[in-house]
N, C-alpha and C positions, 0 to 999 in steps of 0.2 A: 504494500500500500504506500502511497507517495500523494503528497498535494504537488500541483504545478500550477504555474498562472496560467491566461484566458491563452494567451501566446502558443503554448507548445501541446494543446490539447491534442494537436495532431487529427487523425480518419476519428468521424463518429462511432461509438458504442453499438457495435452490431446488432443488439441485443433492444438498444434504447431507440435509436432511430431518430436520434437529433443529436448536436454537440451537447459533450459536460458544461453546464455552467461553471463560472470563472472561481478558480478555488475551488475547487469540488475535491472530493480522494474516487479514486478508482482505480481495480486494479489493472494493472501493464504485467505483459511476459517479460521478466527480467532481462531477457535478451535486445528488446526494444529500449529500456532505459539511455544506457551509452547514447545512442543516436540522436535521442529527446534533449539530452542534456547537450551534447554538442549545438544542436541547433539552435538553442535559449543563448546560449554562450555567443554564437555568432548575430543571432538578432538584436541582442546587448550593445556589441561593437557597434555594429552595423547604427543606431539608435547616440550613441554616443559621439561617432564622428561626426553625423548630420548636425545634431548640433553645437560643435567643437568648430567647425568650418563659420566660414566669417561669409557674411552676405554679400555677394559679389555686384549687387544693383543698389548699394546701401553708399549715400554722398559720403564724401571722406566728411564735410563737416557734422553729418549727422553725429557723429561722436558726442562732438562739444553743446548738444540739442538742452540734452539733461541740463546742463553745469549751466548754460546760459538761462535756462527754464528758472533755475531756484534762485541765482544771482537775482534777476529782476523780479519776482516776487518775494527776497527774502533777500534783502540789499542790507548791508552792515552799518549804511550810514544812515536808515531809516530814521526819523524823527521820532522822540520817545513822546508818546502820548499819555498824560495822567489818566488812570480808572476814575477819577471824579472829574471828566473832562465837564463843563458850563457850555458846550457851545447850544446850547437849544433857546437859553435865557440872551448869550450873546447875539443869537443871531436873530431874535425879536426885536433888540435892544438896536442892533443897527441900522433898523429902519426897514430893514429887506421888505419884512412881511407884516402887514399888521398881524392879532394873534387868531381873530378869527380866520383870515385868511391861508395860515399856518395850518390849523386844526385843519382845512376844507382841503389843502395839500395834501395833508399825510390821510387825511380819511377817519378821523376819529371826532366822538361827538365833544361837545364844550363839557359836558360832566367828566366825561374819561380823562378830557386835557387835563380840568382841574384835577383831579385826583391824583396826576400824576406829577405839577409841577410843584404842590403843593408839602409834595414829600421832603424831608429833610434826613441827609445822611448818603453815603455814596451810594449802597446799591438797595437802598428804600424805593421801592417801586417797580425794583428788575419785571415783577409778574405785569407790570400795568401796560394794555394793548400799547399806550402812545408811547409806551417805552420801546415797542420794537417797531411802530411807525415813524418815528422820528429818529429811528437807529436809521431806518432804512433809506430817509430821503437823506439824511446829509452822506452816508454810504455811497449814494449813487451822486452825490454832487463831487464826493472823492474821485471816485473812478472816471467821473467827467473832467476831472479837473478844473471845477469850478471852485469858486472862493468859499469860504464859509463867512465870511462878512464884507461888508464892502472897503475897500480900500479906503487909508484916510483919505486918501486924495480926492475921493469921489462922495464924503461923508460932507451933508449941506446942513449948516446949522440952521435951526430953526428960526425963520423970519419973527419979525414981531405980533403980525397977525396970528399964527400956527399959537403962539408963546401964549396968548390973550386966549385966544377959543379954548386952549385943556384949561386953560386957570379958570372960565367962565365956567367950564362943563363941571371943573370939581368942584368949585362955587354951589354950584346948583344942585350937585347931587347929595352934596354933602355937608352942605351948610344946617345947623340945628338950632342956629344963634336964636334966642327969643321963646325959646321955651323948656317950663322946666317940671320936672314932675315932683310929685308927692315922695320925701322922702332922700331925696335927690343929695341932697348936703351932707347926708349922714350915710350915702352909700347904703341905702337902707331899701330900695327901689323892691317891690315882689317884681320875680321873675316869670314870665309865664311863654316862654319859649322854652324850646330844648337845644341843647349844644348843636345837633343837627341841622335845625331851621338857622338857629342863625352863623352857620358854616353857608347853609344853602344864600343865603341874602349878603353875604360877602363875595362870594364867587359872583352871584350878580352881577355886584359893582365890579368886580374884576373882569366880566367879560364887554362890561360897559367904558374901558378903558380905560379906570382909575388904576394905579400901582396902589401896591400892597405897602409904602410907605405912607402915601397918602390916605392910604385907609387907617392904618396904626395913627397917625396925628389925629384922624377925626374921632378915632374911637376916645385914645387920649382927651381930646375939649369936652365930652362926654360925664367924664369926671370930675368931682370937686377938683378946686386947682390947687387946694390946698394937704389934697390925701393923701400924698407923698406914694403915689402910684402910676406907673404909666404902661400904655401898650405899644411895646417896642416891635420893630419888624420880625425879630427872633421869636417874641411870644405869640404874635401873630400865625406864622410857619405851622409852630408848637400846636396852636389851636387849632388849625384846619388841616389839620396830620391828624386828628383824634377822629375816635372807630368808633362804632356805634351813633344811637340815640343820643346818650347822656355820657358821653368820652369827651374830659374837658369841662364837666362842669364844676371847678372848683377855679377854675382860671381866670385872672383879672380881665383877659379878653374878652371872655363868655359874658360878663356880666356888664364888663365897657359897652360889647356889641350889642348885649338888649337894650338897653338906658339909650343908647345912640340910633335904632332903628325905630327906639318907641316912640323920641322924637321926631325922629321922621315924620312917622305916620300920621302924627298928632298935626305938623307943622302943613304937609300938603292933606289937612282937612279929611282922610279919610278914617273910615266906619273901623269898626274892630271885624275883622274874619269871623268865621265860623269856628275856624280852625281856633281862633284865640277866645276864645268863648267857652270853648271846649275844655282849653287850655285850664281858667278860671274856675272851672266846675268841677276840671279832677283836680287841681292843688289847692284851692281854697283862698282866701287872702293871704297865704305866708307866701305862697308860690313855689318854683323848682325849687330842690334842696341843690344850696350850693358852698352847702357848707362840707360836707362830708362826701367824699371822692366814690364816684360809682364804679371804683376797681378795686372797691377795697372788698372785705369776707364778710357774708350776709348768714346768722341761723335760721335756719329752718326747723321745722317739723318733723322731717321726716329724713330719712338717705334717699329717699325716691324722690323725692322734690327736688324740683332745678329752678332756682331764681334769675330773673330777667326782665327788663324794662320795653313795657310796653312803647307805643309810638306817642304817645303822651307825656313819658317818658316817668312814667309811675314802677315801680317795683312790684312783679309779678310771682307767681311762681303756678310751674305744674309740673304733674306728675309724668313722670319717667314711666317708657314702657318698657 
């Protein structure tokens, strides 16, 4: 008995009436072996020379195809790029694109933008779609060899009229002056938002062309002047980085941001919502709690109960299945 490969199976199995399948055992009259094995031996060579010989239709420079292939894709004097490269915020900042225009480029909607520029830390947001939409379009501006911002030389400062219209429009959307609520002096305002809503009515303004410095200052004049409090661009990040419902509600911004949209609402004369009515009737006159951090550990009842804030942003719980 002897295994051989598919190669030297030699005449069909008289018996079987097809070839052996490759690797198979069967038996051989011992006097046939010698010959079996000579001719594996010669088809070996034979297999080895062919490809030991050099292609004789092969350009001499094909040689150097490889070496030149990895040199221009994998060049040593490549430019080192940071993993927290800024170019998405640079290249708004330059003028290129307004931001909705940007969003309508890479194909992603103004929530997902927000959600994603609003991240803080280098790879905070890796999973966010605009994060592989806006990999992709400045990717293919590289391989264009186009600029990622515009040249100084081609960079037009802003006329006086341009300068006059944003200062009007933040004027207008954000001005509060002249009104002041119950409470107001002592920082003492009920709250009756949730950190959510008023994440959502900042992005608003943000998708309305106010900077997120200029929203920190308004939210700032919001407050006594004398509270020794303020809403810096960093707690602002901080704030609309927060998950959930009620993520961020212990934050001077969360509470700068109600007192400052209340005036608002108050200011251009409109009605109270539905929504904030609702608001009023689940928390009572005390309002949101914003005293006590909605990530801290809640008891329950039971091991089977899961606690959880509803969209009103009140503390829930049910039961596990």
């Amino acid at each position: 008995m002897v295994t051989v490969p598919d190669k030297a199976l030699g005449p069909r199995d008289p018996n079987a009436g097809a070839a052996f399948p490759p690797g198979s055992i069967f038996p051989h009259n011992p006097q046939e072996l010698p010959a079996i094995a000579a001719r594996m031996d010669k088809e070996n060579k034979v297999t080895a020379t062919a490809k030991s010989k050099p292609n004789p239709k092969k350009r001499k420079s094909d040689a150097n195809d490889e070496t030149d292939v990895k040199a221009l894709l994998f060049p040593d004097d490549a430019p080192y790029i940071d993993e927290d490269d800024d170019r998405l915020r640079k290249w708004l900042k330059s003028g290129a694109m307004k931001v909705g225009e940007f969003q309508r480029a890479i194909g992603v909607s103004q929530h997902s933008y927000s959600n994603f520029v609003n991240r803080t830390g280098t790879w905070n947001g890796e999973g966010c779609d605009a994060y592989f939409a806006a990999a992709r379009f400045f990717r293919k501006r590289e391989l264009q060899g186009l600029p990622m911002t515009l040249p100084k030389s081609a960079k037009k400062a802003k006329t006086g009229t341009d300068a006059k219209s944003t200062k009007a429009k933040e004027q207008e959307l954000l001005d509060v002056s002249g009104v002041t609520l119950p409470g107001e002096e002592e920082m003492a305002v009920p709250v009756f938002d949730t950190p959510k809503e008023a994440r959502r009515k900042i992005r608003d303004l943000q998708s309305k062309g106010i900077s997120q410095a200029a929203i920190a200052r308004a939210l700032t004049s919001a407050l006594p002047a004398d509270c020794g409090k303020s809403v810096s661009a960093q707690n602002l990040r901080t704030f609309l980085g927060g998950k959930g419902v009620m993520g961020g509600n212990t934050t001077i911004a969360f509470y700068a941001a109600y007192v400052f949209f209340e005036k608002r609402r108050l200011k251009a004369g409109k009605s109270k919502s539905k929504t904030r009515e609702e608001m009023e009737d689940a928390h009572g006159p005390m309002g949101v709690d914003i005293e006590n951090n909605s990530n801290g550990t809640y008891w329950v009842m039971s091991s089977e109960s899961e606690p959880y804030y509803d969209s009103y942003g009140k503390l829930r719980t049910y039961k596990r299945r």
